[in-house]
C-alpha positions in Angstrom: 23.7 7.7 -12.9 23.7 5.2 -9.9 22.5 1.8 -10.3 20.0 0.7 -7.6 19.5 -2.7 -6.1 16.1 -3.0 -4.2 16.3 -5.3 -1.2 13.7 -7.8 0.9 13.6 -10.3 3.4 12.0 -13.6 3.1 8.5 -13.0 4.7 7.5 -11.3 1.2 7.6 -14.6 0.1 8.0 -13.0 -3.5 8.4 -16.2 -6.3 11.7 -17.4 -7.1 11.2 -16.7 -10.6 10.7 -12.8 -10.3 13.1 -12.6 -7.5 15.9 -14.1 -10.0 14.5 -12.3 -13.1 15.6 -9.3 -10.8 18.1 -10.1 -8.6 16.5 -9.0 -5.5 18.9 -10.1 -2.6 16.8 -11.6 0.4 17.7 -11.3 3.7 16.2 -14.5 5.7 14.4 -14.3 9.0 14.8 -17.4 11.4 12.8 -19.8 13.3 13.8 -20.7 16.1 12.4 -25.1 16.9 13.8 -26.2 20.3 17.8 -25.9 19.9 18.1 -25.3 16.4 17.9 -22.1 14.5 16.6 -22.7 11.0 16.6 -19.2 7.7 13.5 -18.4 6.9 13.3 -20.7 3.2 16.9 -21.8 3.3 17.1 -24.3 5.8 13.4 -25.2 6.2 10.4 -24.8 3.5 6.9 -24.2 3.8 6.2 -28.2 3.3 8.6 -29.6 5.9 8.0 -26.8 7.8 4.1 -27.7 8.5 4.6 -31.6 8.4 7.1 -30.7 11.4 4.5 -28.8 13.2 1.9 -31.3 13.1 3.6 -33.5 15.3 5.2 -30.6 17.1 6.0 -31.1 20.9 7.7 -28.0 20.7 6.1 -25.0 19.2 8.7 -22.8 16.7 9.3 -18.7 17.4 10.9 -16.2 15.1 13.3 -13.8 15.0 14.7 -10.9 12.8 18.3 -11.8 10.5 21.4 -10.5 12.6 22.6 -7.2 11.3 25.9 -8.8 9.9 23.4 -10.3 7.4 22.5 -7.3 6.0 26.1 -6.0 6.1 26.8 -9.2 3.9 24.4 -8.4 1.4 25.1 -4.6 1.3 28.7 -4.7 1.0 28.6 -7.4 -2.0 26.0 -4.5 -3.9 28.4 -1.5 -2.9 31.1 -3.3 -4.3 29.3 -3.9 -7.8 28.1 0.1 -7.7 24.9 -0.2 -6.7 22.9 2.5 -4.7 20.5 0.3 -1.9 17.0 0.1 -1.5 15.9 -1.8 1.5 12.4 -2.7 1.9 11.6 -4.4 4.8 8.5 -6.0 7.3 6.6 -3.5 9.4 8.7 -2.4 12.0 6.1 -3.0 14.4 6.1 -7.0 13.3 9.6 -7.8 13.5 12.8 -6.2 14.6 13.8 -6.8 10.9 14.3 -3.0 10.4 16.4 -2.5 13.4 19.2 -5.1 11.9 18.9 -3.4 8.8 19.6 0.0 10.2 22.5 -1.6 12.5 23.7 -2.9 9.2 23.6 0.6 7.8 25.8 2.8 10.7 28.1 0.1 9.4 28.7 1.5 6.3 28.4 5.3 6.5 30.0 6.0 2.8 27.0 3.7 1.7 23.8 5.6 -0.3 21.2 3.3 1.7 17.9 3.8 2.2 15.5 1.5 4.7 12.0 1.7 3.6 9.3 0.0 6.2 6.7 -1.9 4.3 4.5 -1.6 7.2 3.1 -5.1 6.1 4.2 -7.9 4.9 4.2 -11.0 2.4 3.1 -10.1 -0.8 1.9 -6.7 -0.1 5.1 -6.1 0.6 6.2 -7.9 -2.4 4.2 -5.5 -4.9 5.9 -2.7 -2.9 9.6 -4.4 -3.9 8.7 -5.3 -7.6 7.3 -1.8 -8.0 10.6 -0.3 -6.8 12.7 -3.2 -9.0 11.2 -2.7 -11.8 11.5 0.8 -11.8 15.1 0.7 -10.9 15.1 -1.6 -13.6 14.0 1.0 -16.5 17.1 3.3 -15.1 14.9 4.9 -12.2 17.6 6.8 -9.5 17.3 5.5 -5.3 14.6 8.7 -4.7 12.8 7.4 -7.5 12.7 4.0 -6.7 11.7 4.9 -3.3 8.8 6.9 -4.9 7.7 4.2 -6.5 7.9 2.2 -3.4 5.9 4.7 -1.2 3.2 4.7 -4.0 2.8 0.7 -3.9 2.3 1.0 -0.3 -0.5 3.5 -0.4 -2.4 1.2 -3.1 -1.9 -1.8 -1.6 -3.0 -4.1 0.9 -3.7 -7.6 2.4 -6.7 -9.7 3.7 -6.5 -12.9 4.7 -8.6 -15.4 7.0 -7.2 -17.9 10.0 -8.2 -20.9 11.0 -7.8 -20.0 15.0 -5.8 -17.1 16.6 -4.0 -19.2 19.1 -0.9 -18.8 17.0 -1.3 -14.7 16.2 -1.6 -14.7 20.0 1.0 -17.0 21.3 3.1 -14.7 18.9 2.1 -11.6 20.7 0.8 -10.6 16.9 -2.4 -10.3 17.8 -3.2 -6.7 17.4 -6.4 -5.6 16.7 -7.9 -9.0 16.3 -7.5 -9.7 19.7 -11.8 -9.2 20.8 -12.3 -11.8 18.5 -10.4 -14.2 21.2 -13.2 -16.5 23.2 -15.6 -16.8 20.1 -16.4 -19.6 19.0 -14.5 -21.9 17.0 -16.4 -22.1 14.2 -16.3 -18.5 13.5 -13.3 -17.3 10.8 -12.1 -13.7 11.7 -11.2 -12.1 8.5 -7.8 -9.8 9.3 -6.1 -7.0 7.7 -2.5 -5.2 8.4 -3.3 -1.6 8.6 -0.2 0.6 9.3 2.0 -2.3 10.4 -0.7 -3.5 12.8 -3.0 -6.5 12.2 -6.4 -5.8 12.6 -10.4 -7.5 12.7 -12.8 -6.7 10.4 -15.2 -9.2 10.6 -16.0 -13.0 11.7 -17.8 -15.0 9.3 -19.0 -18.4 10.1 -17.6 -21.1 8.1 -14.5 -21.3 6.1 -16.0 -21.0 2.7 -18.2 -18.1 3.6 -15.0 -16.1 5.2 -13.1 -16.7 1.8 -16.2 -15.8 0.1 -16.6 -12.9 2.6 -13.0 -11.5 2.1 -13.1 -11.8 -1.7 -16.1 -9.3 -1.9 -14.3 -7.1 0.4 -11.5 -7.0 -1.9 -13.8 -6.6 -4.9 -15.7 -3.8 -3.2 -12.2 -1.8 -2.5 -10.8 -2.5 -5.8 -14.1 -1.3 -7.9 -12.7 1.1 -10.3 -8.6 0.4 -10.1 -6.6 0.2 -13.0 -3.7 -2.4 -13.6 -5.1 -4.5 -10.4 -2.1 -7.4 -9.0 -3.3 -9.8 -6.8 -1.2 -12.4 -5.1 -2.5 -15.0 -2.6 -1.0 -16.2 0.0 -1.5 -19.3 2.3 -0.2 -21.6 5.1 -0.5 -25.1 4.0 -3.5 -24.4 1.5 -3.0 -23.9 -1.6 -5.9 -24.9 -3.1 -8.2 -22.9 -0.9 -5.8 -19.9 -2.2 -5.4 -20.5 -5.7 -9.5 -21.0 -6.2 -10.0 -17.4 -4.2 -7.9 -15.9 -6.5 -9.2 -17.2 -9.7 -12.6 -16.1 -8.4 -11.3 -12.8 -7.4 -9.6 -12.0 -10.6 -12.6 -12.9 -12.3 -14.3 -9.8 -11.5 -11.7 -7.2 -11.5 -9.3 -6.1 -14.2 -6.3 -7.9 -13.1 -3.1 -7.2 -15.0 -0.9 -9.6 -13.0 -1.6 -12.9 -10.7 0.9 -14.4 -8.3 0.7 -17.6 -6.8 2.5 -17.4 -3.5 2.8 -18.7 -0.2 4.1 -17.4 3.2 7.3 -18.1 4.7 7.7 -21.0 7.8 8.3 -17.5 9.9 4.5 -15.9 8.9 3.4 -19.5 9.1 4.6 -19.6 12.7 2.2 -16.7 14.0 -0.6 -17.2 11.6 -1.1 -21.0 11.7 -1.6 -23.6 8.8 -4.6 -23.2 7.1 -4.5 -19.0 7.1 -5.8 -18.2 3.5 -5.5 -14.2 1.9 -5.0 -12.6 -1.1 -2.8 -9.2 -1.7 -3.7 -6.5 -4.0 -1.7 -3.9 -5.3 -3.2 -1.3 -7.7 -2.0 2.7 -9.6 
């Protein structure tokens, strides 16, 4: 039986810990500052990355790894046997999965599959460690991928911004976009729903959206068995970490991962974005 190796790039933000407990290869998105062109993680973190942006003249864009990337990190699993899982952002977020696929016609002897999260961050980190770990207990490439497919159906993201000025400077807008004009002090809380973000509601006040969005998740998860939940956060990690430990207070929660998002999510949903992901059977 093949051996499979299950894939990511760096906007799952997935811990270092689990990612070398299980040797998930991560392919790096870049930002782009002015004339330099910086990996995702690698050659800027989430801490320099937002001390950089509050003095900023120069705002930062993204873009997806180049395909040779991906043909790096393939060709070194082929060579140690592995069959490849690949999953990757929402298609419709990033040209991530194009690169990936380039990478692929590369290497037509390969057994490769490229799975579309249609998310990202940690809901599309549940949807890797659910593949790893069954590739892990000897699962084949279709079964992994099962297991991947199933993690995206129970899973999702919320997660609350402090202004949409960088979702829509980004063009990452989506559905959230009729919240534009409002005023300031209203929080849109945001979901990605088939690769798209989308509004669900405006709360006034920070504390009441985080409030706001915890319920939500509460409400949705009522009734789940072996409940993950993950937050994730630009430059808050306090607001994050209480949300989730209020949060997992009321559900059956099996696992809890503290996690951030990469400099590239941080560069279209601004510092101070606060979520939680949840993954569920």
């Amino acid at each position: 039986m093949s051996k499979v190796a299950v894939v990511t790039d760096s906007t799952g933000y997935i811990p270092k810990d689990l990612i070398d407990q299980f040797r998930i290869p991560v392919a790096p998105l870049v930002v782009i500052w002015g004339d330099e062109t910086l990996r995702d993680d690698i050659d800027i973190k989430p801490v320099e990355f937002y001390n950089r942006l509050k003095t900023a003249k120069v705002m930062p864009s993204t873009s997806q790894p180049p395909a040779v990337d991906f043909i790096k990190i393939f060709e070194s699993l082929i060579g140690e046997g592995f069959d490849i899982l690949a999953i990757l952002i929402a298609n419709t977020l990033s040209g991530t999965i194009a690169s990936a696929q380039q990478a692929k016609k590369e290497l037509p002897e390969a057994n490769i599959e490229i799975f579309d999260s249609k998310t990202t961050a940690m809901a599309m980190g549940f949807q890797v460690l659910a593949a790893v770990r069954a590739a892990a207990k000897g699962a084949s490439l279709a079964e992994s991928l099962s297991a991947a497919e199933k993690a995206r159906a129970n899973s999702g993201v919320l997660f609350a911004v402090d202004t949409l000025e960088f979702l829509h400077r980004g063009g990452r807008i989506g559905g959230a976009s009729r919240y534009l004009g409002t005023a300031l002090q209203l929080k849109p809380i945001l979901t990605i729903e088939d690769g798209k973000i989308e509004a669900l509601e405006r709360v006034r006040t920070k504390k009441k959206a985080h409030a706001r969005l915890s319920q939500i998740i509460v409400e949705r998860l009522q009734g789940k068995s072996n409940i993950r939940l993950a937050t994730l956060h630009a430059d808050a990690a306090e607001d994050a970490n209480d949300l989730l430990e209020k949060t997992a207070e009321r559900l059956d929660v099996v696992e809890k991962i503290y996690s951030e998002v990469s400099p590239v999510i941080g560069t279209h949903v601004g510092p101070g974005t606060v979520g939680l992901a949840y993954a569920y059977d």
